[in-house]
C-alpha positions as CSV (number, residue, x, y, z in Angstrom):
1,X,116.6,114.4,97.8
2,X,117.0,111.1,95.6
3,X,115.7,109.5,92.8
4,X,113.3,107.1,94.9
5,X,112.0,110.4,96.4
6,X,111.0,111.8,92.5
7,X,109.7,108.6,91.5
8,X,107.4,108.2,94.3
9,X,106.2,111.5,94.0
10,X,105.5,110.5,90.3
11,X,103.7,107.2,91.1
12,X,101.2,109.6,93.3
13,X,100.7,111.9,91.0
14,X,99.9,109.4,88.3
15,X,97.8,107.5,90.8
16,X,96.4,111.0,91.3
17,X,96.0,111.6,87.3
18,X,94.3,107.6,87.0
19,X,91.0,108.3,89.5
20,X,90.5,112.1,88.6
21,X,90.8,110.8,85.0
22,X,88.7,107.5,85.3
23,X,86.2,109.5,87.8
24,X,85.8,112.5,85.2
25,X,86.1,110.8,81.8
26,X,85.2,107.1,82.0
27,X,82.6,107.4,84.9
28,X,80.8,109.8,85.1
29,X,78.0,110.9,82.9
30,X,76.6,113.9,80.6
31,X,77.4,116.9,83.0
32,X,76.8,120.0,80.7
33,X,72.9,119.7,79.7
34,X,71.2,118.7,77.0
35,X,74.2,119.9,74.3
36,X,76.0,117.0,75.9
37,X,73.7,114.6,75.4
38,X,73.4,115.7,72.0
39,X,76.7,115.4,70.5
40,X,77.2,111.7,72.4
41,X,73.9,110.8,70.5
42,X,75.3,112.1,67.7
43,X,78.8,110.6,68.0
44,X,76.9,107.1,68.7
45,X,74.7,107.6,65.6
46,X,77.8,107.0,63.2
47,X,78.5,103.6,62.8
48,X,81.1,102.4,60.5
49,X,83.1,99.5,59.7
50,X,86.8,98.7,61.2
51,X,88.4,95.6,60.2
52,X,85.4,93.9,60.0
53,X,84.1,95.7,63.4
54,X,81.2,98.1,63.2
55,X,82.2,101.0,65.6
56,X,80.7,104.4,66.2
57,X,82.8,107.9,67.3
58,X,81.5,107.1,70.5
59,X,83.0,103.9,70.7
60,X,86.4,105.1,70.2
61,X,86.1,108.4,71.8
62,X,85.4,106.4,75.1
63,X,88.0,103.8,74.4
64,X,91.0,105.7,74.7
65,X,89.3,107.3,77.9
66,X,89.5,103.6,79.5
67,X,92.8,103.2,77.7
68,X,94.6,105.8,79.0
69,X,92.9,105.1,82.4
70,X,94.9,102.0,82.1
71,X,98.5,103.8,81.2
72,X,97.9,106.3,84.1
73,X,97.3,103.3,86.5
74,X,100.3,101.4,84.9
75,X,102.6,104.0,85.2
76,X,102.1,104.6,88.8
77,X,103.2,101.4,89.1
78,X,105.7,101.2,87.2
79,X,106.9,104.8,88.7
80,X,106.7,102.7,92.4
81,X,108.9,100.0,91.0
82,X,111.6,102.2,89.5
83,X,111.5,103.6,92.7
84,X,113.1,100.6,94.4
85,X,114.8,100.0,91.6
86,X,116.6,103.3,91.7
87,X,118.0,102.1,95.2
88,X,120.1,99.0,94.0
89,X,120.6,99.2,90.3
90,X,120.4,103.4,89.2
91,X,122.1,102.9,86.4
92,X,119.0,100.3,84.9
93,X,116.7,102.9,85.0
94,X,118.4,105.9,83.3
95,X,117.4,104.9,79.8
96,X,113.9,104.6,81.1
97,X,114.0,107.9,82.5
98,X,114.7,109.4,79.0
99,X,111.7,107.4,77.5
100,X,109.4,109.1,80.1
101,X,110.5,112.5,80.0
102,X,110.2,112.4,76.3
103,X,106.5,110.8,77.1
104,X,105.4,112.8,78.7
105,X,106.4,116.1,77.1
106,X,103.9,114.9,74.6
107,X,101.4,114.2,76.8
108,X,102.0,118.0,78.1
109,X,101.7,119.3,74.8
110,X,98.4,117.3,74.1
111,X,97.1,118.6,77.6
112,X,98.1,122.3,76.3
113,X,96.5,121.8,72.9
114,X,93.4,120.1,73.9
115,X,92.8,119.8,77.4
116,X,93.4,122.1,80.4
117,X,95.2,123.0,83.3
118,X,95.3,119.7,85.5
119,X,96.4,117.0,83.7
120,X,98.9,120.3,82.0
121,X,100.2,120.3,85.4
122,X,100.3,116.9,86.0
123,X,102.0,116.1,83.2
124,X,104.9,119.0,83.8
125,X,105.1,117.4,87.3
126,X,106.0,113.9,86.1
127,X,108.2,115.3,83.7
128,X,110.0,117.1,86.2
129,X,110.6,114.2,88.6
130,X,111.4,111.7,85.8
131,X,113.8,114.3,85.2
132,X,115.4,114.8,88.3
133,X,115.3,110.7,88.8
134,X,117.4,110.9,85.8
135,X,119.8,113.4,87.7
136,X,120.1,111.6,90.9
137,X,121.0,108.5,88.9
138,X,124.1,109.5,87.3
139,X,127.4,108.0,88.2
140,X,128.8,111.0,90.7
141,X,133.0,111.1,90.9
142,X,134.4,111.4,94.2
């Protein structure tokens, strides 16, 4: 085991979390009858003014789905390049390690709070190899 080994695993499951995200929220349409339909009628209905914008619920509501389509699919990237990082220079990417764990603990919180059981576990995953990329990084004694 290695840090290069925890933040590949990372980059797939954020690659993972990016399409079941982006397939789920940003793509596909009303699933759950007319109720559904509804309430996005509803949430499109409200307009209102933001910094000189007009902008509905719906507008935002769908925005951060395509925004956080777009963090998913950047941090699997960045998860792949810390992974070759972690080869030549460990030491560069401890700091970011922190920032990530500490990342996405929220993001595990929000998924308990408000979402369910995937991303929950997805999030707990990335935690977890962030973490142990962290561990493997650390200067060892001989």
């Amino acid at each position: 085991m290695n840090a290069t080994l925890f933040l590949r695993i990372a980059a797939a499951v954020m690659l993972l979390h990016f399409t079941g995200h982006t397939l789920g929220a940003v793509l596909s349409g009303p699933q759950h009858g007319a109720a559904e339909i509804a309430v996005r009628a509803a949430m499109d209905s409200v307009h209102f003014d933001v910094m000189g914008a007009m902008r509905s619920y719906w507008d935002f509501y769908y925005g951060f789905a395509v925004a956080l389509s777009a963090v998913l699919l950047a941090h699997a990237v960045l998860f792949w390049q810390f992974a070759s990082l972690a080869k030549t220079a460990p030491a560069v990417i401890r700091p970011f390690m922190l920032l990530f764990i500490a990342e996405w603990i929220a993001f595990a919180v929000i998924d308990y709070q408000y979402f369910f059981i995937v991303p929950l576990v997805m999030s707990i995953v990335t935690v977890a190899c962030c973490a142990a990329a962290y561990w493997w990084t650390a200067p060892r004694t001989a």
